[in-house]
TORKOL-4160 file (C-alpha; in steps of 0.2 Angstrom, whole numbers, padded with zeros to 4 digits, m for minus):
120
<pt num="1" X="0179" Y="0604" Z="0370"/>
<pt num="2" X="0168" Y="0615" Z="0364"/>
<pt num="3" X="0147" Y="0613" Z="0358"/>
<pt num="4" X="0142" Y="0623" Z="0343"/>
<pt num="5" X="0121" Y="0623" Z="0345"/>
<pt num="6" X="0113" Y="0622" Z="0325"/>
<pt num="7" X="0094" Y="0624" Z="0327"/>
<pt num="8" X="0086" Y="0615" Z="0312"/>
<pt num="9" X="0067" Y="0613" Z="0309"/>
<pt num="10" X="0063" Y="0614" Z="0326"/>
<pt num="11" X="0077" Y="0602" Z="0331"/>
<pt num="12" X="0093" Y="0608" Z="0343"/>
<pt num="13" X="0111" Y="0599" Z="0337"/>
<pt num="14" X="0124" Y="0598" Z="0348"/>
<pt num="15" X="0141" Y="0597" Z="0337"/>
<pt num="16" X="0155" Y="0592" Z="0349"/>
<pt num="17" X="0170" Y="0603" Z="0343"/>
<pt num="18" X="0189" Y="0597" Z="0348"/>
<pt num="19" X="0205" Y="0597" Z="0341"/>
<pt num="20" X="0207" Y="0582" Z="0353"/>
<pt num="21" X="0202" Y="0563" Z="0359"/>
<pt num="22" X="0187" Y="0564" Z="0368"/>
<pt num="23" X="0182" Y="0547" Z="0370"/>
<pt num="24" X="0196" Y="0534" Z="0373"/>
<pt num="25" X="0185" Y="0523" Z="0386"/>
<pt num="26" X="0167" Y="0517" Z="0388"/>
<pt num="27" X="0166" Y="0531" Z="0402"/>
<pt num="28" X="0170" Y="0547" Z="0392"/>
<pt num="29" X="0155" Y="0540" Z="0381"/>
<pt num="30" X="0145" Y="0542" Z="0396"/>
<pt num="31" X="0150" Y="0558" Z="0402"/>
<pt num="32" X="0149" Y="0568" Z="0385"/>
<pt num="33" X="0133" Y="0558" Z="0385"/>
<pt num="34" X="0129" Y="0565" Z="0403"/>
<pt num="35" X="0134" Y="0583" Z="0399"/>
<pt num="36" X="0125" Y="0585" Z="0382"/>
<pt num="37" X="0110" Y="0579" Z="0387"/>
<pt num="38" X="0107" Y="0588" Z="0403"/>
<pt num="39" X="0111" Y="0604" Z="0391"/>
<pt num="40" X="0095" Y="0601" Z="0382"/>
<pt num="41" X="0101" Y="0593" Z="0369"/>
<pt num="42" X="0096" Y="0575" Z="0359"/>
<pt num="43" X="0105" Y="0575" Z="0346"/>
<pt num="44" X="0126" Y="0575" Z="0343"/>
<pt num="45" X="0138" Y="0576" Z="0329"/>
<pt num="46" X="0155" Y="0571" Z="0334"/>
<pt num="47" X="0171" Y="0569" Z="0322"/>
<pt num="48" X="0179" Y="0552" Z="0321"/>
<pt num="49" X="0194" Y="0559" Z="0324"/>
<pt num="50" X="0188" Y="0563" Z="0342"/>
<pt num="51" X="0186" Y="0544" Z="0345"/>
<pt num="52" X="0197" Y="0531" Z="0351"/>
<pt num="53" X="0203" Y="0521" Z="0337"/>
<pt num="54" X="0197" Y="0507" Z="0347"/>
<pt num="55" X="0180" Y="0511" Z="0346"/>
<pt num="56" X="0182" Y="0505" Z="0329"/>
<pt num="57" X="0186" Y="0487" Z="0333"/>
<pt num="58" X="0171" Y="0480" Z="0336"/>
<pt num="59" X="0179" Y="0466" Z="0345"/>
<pt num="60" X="0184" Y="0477" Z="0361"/>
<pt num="61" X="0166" Y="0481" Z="0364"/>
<pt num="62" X="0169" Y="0499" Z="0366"/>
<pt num="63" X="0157" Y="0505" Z="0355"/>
<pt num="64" X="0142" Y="0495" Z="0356"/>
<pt num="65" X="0144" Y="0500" Z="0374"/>
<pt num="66" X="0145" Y="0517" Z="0371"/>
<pt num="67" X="0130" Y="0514" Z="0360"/>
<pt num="68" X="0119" Y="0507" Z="0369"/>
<pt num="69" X="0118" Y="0520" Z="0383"/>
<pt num="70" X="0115" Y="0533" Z="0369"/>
<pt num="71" X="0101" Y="0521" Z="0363"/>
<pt num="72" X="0094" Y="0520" Z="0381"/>
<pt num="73" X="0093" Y="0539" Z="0381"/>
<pt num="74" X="0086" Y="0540" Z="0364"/>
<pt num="75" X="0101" Y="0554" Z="0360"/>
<pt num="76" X="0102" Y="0553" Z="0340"/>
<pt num="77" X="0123" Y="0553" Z="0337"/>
<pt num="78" X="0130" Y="0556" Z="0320"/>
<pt num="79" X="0148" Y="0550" Z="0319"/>
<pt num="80" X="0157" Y="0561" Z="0305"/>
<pt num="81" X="0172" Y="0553" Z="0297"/>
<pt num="82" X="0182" Y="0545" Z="0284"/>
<pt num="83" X="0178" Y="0525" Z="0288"/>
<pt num="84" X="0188" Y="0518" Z="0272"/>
<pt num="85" X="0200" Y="0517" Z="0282"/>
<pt num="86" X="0194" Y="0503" Z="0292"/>
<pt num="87" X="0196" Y="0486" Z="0283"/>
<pt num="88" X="0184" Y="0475" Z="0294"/>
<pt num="89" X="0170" Y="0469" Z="0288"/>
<pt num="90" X="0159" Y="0467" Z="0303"/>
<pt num="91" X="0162" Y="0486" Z="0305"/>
<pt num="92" X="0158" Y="0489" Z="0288"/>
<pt num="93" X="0141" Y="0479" Z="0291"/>
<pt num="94" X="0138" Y="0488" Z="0306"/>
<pt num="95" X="0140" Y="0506" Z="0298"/>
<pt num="96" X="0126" Y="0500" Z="0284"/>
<pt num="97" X="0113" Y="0493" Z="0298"/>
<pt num="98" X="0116" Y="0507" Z="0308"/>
<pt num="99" X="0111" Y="0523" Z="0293"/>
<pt num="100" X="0096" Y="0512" Z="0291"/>
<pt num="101" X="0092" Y="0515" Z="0308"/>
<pt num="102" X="0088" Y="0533" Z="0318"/>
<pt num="103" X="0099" Y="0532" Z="0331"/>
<pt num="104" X="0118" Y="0533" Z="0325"/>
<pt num="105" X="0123" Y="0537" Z="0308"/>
<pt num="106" X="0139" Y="0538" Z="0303"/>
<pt num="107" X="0141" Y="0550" Z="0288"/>
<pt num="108" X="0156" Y="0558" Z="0279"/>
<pt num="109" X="0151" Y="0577" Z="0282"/>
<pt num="110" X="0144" Y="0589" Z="0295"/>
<pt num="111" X="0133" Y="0594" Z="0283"/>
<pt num="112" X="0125" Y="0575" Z="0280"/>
<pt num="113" X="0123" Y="0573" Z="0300"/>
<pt num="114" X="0114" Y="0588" Z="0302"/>
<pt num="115" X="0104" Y="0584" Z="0288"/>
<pt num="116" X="0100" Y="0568" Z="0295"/>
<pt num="117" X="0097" Y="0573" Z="0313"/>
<pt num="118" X="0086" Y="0585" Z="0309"/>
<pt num="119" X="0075" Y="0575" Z="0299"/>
<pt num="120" X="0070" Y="0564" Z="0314"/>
């Protein structure tokens, strides 16, 4: 794994770059949560690809777990990805109420989650 730093307006990005799974359990969320945060950083972009499918079954609990600690650190995370792929409606609902919010996006480029991040 490796963190590419994008500095915009004032703001320092963290994009978590990997060719593989980074978080298949509540506790990889925590550590990548651990290690980016005590390298300065507030804000992350990570690729869907890089998370367990099961993240995306809302009925596991993986991801409002996972969510929840990054909320209680106030660290801003963009999830970049294709999520048409995932039929449930709950998760489509949760995607829409969470890019209303300021603290997890989920967007379809790297350009749209550093746009976003460093807006707020």
């Amino acid at each position: 794994m490796d963190i590419k730093t994008h500095f915009i307006a004032n703001k320092k990005i963290a994009e978590v770059i990997s060719d593989e799974m980074i978080i298949n359990r509540v506790e990889d969320g925590l550590d990548l949560l651990g290690d980016i945060y005590y390298q300065g950083f507030d804000k992350i972009i990570i690729c869907e690809k890089n998370i367990t499918p099961v993240f995306f079954d809302l009925k596991t609990g993986i991801a409002g777990e996972i969510l929840q600690k990054f909320s209680n650190f106030r660290i801003q995370l963009a999830i970049v990805g294709d999520f048409s792929k995932y039929k449930s409606k709950s998760l489509s609902d949760f995607i829409y109420e969470s890019n209303r919010g300021r603290l997890v996006s989920f967007v379809s480029s790297c350009a749209d989650a550093i746009n976003i991040l460093s807006k707020s």
